[in-house]
C-alpha positions as CSV (number, residue, x, y, z in Angstrom):
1,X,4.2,15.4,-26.3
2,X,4.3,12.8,-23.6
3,X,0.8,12.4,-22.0
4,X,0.2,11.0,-18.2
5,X,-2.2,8.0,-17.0
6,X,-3.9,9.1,-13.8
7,X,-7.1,7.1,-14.0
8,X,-7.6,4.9,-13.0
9,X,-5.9,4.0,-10.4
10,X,-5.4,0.0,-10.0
11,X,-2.7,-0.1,-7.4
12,X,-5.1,2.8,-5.2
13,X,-8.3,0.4,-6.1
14,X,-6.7,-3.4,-5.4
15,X,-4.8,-1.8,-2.3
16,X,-8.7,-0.4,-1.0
17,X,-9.5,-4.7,-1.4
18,X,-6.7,-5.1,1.6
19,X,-8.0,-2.2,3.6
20,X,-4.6,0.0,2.4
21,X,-4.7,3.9,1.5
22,X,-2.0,5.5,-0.9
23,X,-0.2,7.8,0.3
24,X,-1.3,11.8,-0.3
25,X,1.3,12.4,-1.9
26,X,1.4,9.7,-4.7
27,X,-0.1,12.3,-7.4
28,X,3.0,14.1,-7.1
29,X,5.3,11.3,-6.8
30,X,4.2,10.2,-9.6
31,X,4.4,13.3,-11.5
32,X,7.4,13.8,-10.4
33,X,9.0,10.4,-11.3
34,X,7.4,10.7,-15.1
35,X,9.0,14.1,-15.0
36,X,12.4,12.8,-14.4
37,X,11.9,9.7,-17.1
38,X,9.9,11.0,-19.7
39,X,9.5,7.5,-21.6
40,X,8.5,3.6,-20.6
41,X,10.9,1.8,-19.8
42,X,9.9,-0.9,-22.0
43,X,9.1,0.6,-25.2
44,X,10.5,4.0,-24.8
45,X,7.1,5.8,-26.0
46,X,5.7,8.9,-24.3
47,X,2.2,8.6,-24.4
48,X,-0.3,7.1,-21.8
49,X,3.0,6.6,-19.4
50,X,2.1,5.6,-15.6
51,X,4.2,4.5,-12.5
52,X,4.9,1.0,-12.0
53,X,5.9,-0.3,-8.6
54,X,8.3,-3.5,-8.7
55,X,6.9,-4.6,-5.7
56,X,3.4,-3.3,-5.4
57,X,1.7,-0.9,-2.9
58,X,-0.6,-3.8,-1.3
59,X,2.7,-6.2,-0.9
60,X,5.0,-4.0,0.4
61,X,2.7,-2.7,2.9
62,X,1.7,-6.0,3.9
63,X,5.6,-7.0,4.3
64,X,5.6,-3.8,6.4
65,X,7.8,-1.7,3.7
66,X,4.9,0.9,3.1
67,X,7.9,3.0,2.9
68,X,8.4,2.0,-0.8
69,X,5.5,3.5,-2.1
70,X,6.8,6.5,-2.5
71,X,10.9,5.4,-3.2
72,X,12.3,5.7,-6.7
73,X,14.3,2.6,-6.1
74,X,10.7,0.7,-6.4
75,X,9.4,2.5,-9.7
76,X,9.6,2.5,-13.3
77,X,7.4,4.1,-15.4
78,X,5.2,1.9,-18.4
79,X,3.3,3.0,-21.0
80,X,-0.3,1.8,-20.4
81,X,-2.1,2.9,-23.3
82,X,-4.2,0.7,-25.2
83,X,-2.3,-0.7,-27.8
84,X,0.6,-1.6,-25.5
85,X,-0.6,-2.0,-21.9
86,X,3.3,-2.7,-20.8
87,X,2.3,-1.9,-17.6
88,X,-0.6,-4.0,-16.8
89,X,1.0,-7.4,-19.2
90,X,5.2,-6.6,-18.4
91,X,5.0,-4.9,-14.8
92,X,2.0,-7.5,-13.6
93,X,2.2,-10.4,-15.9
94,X,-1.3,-9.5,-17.2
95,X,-2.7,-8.8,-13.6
96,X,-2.6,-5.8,-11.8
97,X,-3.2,-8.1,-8.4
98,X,0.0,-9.3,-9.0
99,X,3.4,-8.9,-10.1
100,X,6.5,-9.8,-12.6
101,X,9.7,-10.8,-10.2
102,X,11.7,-7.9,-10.6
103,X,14.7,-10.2,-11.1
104,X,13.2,-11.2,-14.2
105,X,11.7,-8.4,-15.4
106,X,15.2,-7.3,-17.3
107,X,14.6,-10.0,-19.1
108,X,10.9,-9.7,-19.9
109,X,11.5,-6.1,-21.2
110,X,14.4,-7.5,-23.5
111,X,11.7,-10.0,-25.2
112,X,9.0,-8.0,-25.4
113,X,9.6,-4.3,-25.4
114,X,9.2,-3.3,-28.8
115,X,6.0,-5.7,-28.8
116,X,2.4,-5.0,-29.1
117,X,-0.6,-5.7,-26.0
118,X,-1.7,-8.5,-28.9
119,X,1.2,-9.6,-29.9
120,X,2.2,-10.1,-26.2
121,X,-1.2,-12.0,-25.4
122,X,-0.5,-14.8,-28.2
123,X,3.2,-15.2,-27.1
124,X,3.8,-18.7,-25.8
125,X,6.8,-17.0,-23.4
126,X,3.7,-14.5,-22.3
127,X,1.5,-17.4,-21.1
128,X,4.0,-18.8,-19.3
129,X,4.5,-15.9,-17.8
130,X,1.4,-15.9,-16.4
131,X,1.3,-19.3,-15.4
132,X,4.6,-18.2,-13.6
133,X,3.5,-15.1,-12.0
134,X,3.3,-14.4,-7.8
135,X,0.0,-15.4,-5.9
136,X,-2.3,-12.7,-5.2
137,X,-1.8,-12.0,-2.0
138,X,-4.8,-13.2,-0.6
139,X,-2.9,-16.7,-1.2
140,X,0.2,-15.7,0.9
141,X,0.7,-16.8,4.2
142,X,2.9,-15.4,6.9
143,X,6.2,-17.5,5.8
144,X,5.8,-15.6,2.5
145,X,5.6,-12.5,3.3
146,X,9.2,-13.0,5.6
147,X,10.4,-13.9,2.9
148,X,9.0,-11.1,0.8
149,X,10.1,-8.7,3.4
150,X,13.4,-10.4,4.0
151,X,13.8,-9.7,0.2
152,X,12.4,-6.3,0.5
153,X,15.2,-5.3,3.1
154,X,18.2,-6.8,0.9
155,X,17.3,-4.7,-2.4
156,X,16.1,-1.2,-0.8
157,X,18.0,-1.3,2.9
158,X,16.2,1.7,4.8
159,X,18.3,4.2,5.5
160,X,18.7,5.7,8.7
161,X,20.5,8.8,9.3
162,X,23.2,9.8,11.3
């Protein structure tokens, strides 16, 4: 039986930091997303399984992309329970202020999928992942998050209808 994370809530509580709000209707975003794929993406277990955001919800809305909160193209789910934590040490590089670079991330999931939250921590390749990781974003300044946005607008292009 697959089982859902929804405390607590580290993108809601590190977004709060920058004076950002999730959306009311993450809960069933997120529902609905682990509805639709059932197992993490890294290990492919069902248990303790929780949305993770490529590009997370305090970046994107600083880049002025709040739109991708709530976009599938933006979201895979992890497991997060404790003895794999894929989520917090895959999708954030062991920090849920920042990120892995989604170009990597393939990668990443390649090398340590099958891995355990230890086994992770003592990796070499995991440490210099960390070292490696994005600035929180209290560290950016305005030429980075262009870029970011730039970026943002080249892999999810907002669609406007006609």
């Amino acid at each position: 039986m697959m089982t859902e994370t929804l405390e607590p809530d580290h993108g809601a509580r590190i977004a709060a930091k920058h004076g950002i709000v999730r959306s009311p209707e993450w809960r069933n975003f997120k529902r609905k997303v682990i509805a639709e794929m059932p197992r993490c993406l890294c290990c492919g277990g069902k248990d303790g399984l929780d949305v993770h955001h490529l590009y997370p919800l305090h970046f994107i809305q600083a880049a002025g992309r709040a739109d991708l909160e709530l976009d599938r193209r933006n979201v895979n789910p992890f497991c997060q329970c404790e003895d794999r934590m894929h989520h917090l040490l895959l999708g954030h590089s062991g920090c849920f202020e920042s990120f892995t670079d989604p170009l990597i991330l393939p990668d990443v999931l390649k090398l340590f999928g099958t891995w355990t939250a230890e086994q992770i921590r003592l990796s070499p390749s995991f440490l210099e992942l960390e070292r490696r990781r994005p600035q929180r974003l209290e560290c950016w300044g305005v030429l980075e998050l262009k870029e970011l946005k730039k970026t943002l607008d080249n892999r999810f292009p907002v669609f406007t209808g006609s």
